[in-house]
C-alpha positions in Angstrom: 56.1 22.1 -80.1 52.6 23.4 -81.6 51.7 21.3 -84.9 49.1 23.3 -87.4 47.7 21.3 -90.2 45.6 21.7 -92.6 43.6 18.7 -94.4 41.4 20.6 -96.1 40.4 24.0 -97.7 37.3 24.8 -100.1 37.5 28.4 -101.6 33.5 28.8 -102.7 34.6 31.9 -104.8 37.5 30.1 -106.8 34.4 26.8 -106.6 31.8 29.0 -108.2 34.1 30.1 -110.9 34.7 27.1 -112.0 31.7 25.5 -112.2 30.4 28.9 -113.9 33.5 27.8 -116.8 32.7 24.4 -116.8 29.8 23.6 -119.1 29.0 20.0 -119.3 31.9 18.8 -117.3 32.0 19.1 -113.5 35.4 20.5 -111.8 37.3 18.3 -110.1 39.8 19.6 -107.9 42.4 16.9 -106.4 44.2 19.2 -103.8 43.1 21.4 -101.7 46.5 23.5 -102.0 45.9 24.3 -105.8 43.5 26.7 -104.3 45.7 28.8 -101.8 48.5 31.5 -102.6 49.6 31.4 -99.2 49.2 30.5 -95.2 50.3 32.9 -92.6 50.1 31.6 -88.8 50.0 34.0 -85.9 51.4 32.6 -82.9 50.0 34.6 -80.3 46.9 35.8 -81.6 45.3 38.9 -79.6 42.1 38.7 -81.3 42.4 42.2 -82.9 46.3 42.6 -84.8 47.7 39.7 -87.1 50.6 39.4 -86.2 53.0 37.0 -89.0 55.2 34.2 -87.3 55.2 32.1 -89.6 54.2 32.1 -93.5 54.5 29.6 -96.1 54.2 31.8 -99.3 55.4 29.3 -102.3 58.2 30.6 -104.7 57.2 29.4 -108.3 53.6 29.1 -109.3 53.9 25.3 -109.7 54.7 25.0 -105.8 52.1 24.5 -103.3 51.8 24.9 -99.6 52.9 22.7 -97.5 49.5 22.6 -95.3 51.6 21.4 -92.3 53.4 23.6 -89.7 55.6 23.3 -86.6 56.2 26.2 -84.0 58.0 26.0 -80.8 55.9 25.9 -77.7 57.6 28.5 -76.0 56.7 30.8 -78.5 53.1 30.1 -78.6 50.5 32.3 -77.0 46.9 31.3 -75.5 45.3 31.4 -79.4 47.0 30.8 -82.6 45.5 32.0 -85.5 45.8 30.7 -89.0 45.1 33.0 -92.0 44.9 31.1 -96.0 44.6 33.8 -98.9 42.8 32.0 -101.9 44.1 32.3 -105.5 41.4 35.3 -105.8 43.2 37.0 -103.2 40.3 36.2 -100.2 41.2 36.1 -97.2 40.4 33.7 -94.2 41.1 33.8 -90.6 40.6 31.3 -88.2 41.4 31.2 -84.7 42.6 28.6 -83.0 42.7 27.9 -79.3 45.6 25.7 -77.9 44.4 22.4 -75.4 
């Protein structure tokens, strides 16, 4: 089994905003998922095509991510990649290489 977890995620965009909104009073933002509209994981990455194994896209508005992911080994290539989409729609990819 291949564990994938997230502990944290800063969107600068979604960041900016806020502090742009804010005024006199700083922006505090207590999780890191409030952030994301969804994580897809690509199990065997090619470097080129995404390819969706695994997404965690959250039903209501009010749910969040759950920021931690199993996959079976066996289906698990040489590089996983893990892909978060912001709030704002931005996208980020980040490759990860198995030890």
């Amino acid at each position: 089994m291949v564990v994938v977890e997230i502990v944290d995620f800063i969107s600068p965009t979604i960041v900016e905003r806020l502090h742009e909104q804010a005024g006199v009073l700083k922006p505090k933002i207590d999780d890191w998922r409030v952030m994301v509209d969804c994580v897809m994981i690509d199990s065997d990455y090619d470097g080129q095509v995404f390819r969706v194994a695994l997404s965690d896209v959250p039903e209501r508005k009010t749910d969040l991510v759950a920021g931690r992911y199993e996959l079976p080994a066996d289906r698990v290539g040489k590089t996983v990649a893990l892909k978060i989409v912001d709030m704002l729609g931005e996208e980020l990819l980040i490759p990860l290489r198995q030890h």
